[in-house]
VEXLOKE-688445 format. One line per field, with one value per residue: x, y, z of N, C-alpha, C, CB in turn. Coordinates in steps of 0.02 Angstrom, whole numbers, always signed. Glycine has a CB too. Example, Ala and Ser with C-alpha at 12.3 -4.5 7.8 and 13.67 -1.06 7.14 Angstrom:
2
n.x <- (+660/+642)
n.y <- (-284/-112)
n.z <- (+390/+354)
ca.x <- (+615/+684)
ca.y <- (-225/-53)
ca.z <- (+390/+357)
c.x <- (+660/+645)
c.y <- (-165/+2)
c.z <- (+390/+394)
cb.x <- (+565/+704)
cb.y <- (-224/-30)
cb.z <- (+452/+286)
% end
This chain:
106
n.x <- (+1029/+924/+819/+643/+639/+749/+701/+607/+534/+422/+342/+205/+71/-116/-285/-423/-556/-672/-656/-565/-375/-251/-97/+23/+157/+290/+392/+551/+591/+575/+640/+656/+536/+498/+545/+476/+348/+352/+257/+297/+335/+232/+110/-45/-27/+71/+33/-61/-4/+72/-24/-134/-231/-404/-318/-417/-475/-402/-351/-225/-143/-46/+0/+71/+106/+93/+219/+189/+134/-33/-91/-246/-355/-465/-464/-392/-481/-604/-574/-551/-612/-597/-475/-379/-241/-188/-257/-256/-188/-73/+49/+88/+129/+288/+324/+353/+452/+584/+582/+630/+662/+688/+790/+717/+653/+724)
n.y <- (+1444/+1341/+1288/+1264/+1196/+1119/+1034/+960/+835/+846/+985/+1096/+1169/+1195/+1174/+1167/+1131/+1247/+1370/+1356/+1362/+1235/+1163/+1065/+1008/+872/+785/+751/+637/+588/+685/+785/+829/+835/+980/+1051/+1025/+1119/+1226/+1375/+1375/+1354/+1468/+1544/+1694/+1690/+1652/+1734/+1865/+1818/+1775/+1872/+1817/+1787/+1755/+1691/+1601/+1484/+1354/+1250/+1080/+947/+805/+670/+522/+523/+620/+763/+923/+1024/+1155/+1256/+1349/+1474/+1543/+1694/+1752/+1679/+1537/+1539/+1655/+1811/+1896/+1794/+1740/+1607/+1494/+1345/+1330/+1291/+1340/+1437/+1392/+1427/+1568/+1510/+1411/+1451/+1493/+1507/+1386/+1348/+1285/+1163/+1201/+1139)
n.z <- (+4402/+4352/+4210/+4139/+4028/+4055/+4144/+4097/+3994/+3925/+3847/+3831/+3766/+3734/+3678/+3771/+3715/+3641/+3738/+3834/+3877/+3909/+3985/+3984/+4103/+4078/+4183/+4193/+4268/+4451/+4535/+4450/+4454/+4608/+4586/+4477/+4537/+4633/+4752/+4754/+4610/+4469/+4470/+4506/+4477/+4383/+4283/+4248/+4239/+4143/+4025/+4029/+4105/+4210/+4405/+4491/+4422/+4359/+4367/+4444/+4433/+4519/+4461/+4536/+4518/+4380/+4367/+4331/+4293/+4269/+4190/+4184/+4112/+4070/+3889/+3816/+3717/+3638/+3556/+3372/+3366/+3294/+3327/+3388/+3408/+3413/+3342/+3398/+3510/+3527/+3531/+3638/+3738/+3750/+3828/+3925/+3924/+3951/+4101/+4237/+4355/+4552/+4648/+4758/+4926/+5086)
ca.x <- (+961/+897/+773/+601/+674/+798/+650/+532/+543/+372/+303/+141/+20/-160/-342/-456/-608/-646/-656/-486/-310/-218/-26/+58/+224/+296/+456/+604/+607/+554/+695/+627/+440/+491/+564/+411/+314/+359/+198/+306/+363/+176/+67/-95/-3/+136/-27/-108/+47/+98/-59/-194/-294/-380/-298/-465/-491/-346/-322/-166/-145/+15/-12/+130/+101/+110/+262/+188/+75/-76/-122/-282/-366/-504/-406/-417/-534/-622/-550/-574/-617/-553/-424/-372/-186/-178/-318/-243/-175/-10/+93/+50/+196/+341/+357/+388/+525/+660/+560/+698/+661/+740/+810/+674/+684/+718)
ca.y <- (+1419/+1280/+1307/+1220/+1144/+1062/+965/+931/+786/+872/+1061/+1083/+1185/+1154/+1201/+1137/+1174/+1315/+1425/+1349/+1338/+1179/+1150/+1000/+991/+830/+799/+710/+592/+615/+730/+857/+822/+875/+1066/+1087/+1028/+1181/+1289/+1418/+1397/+1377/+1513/+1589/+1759/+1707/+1654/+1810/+1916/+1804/+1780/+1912/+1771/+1786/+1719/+1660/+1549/+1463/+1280/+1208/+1018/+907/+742/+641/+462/+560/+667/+809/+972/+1038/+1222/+1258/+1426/+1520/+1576/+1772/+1755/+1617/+1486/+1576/+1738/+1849/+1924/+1740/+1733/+1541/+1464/+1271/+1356/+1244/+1407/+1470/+1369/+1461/+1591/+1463/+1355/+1460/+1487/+1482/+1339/+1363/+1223/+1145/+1231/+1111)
ca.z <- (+4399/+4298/+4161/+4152/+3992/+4058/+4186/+4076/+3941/+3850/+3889/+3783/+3773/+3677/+3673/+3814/+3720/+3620/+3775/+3892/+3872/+3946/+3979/+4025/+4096/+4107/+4221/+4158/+4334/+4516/+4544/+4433/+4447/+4641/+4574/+4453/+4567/+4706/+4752/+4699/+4513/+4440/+4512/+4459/+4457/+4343/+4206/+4248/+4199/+4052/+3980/+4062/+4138/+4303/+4444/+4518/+4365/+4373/+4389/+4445/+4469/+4527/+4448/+4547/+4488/+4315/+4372/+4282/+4329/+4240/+4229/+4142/+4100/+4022/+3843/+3838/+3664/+3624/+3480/+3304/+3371/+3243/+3363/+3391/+3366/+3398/+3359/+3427/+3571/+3504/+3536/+3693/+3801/+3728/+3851/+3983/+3926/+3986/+4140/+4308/+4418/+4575/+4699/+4821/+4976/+5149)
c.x <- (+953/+816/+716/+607/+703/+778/+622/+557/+469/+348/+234/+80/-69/-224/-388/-535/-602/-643/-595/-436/-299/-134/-6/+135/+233/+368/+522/+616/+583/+578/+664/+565/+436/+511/+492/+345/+291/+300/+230/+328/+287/+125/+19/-69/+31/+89/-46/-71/+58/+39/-136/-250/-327/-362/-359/-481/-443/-322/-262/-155/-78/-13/+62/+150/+138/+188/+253/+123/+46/-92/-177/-338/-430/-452/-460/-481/-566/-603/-587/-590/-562/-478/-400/-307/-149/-222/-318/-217/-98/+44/+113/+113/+272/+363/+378/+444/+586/+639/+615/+676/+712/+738/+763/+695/+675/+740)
c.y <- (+1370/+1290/+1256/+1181/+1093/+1006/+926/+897/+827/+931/+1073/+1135/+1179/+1196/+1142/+1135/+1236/+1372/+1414/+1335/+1300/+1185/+1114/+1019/+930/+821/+746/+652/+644/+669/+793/+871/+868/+951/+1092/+1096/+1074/+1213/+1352/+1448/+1404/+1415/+1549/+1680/+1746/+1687/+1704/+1847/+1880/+1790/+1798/+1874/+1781/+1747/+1669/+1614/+1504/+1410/+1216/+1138/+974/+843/+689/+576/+502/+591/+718/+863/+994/+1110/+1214/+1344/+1447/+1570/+1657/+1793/+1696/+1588/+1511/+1618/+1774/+1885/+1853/+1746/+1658/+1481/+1399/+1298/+1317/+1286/+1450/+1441/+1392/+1505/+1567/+1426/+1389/+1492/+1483/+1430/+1345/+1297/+1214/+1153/+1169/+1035)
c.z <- (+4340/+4255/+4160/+4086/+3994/+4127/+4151/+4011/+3873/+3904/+3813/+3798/+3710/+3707/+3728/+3773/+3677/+3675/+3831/+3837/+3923/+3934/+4016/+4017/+4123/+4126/+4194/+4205/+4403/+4520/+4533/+4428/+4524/+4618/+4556/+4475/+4639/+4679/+4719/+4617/+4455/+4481/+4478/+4450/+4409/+4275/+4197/+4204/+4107/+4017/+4012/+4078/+4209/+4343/+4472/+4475/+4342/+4393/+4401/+4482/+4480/+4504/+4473/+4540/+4406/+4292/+4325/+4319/+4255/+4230/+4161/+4165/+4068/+3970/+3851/+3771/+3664/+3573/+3428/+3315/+3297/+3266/+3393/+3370/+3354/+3392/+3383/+3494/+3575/+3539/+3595/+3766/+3802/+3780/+3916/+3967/+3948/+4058/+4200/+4363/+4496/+4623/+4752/+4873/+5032/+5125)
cb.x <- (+911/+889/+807/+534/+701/+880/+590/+463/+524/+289/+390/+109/+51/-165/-364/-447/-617/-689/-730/-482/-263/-250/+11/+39/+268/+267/+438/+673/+704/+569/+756/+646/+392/+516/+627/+397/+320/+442/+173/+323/+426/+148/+105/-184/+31/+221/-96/-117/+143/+155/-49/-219/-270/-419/-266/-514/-509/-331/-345/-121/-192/+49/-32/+141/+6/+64/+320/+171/+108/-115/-61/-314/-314/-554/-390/-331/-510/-675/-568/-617/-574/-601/-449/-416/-140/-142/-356/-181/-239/+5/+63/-51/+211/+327/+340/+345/+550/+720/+520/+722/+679/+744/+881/+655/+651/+639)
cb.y <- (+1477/+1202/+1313/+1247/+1156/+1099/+983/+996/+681/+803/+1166/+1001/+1240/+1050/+1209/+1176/+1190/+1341/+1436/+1268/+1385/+1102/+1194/+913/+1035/+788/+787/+753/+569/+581/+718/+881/+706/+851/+1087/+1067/+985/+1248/+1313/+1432/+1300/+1325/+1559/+1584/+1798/+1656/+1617/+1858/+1916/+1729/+1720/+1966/+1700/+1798/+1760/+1697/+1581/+1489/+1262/+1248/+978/+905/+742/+653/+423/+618/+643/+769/+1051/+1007/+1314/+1175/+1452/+1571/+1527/+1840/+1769/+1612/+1396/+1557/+1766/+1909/+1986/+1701/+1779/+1527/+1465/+1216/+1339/+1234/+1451/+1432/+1287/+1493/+1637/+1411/+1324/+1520/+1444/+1557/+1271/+1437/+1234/+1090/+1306/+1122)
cb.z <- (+4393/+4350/+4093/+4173/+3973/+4067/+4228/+4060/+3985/+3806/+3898/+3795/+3792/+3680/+3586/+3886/+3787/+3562/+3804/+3962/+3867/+3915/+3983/+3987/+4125/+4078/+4308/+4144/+4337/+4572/+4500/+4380/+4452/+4688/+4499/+4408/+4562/+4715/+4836/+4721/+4468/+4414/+4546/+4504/+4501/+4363/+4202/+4324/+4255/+4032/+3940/+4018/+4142/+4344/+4488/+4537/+4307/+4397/+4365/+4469/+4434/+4602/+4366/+4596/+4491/+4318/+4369/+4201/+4388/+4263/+4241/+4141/+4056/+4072/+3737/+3835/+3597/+3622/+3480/+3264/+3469/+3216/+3418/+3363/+3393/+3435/+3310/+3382/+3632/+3411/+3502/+3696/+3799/+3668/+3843/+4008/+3848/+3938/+4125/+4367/+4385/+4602/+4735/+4829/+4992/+5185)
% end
């Protein structure tokens, strides 16, 4: 399997707002803009689990001019909450980069 590292030229995540999280991945070329771009590698379940968001809130966009997808979120505190462990939301894309991409099916 191939890692969403080794698609993406920038993985990022950031503050939408004090009340969203945003994450851009952007694709290294078509090639891998189609992998990241499979319905199944970004999924409002796999936010949910990694960062207890609800699925129903859950905005995932393909930007294919861009070669890059969008996910965007309601963060689980709000920015500076005292229980706030990132208050830029800078931090927050880490447990994706070794992420498994798997080969576009057909």
């Amino acid at each position: 399997m191939t890692r969403l590292l080794d698609l993406c030229s920038l993985i990022r995540s950031k503050n939408a707002g004090p009340f969203w999280l945003t994450f851009d991945f952007v694709a290294r070329d078509q090639a891998s803009f189609e992998r990241i771009a499979q319905p199944s590698v970004f999924t409002p379940q796999l936010f949910a689990e990694l960062y207890g968001a609800d699925p129903a809130h859950i905005l995932i966009v393909r930007h294919e001019r861009a070669q890059a997808v969008k996910v965007s979120f309601p963060r689980p505190v709000r920015q500076g909450d005292l229980t706030d462990s990132d208050s830029y939301g800078g931090q927050q894309y880490a447990p994706l980069v070794d992420l498994e991409v798997p080969e576009p099916v057909g």
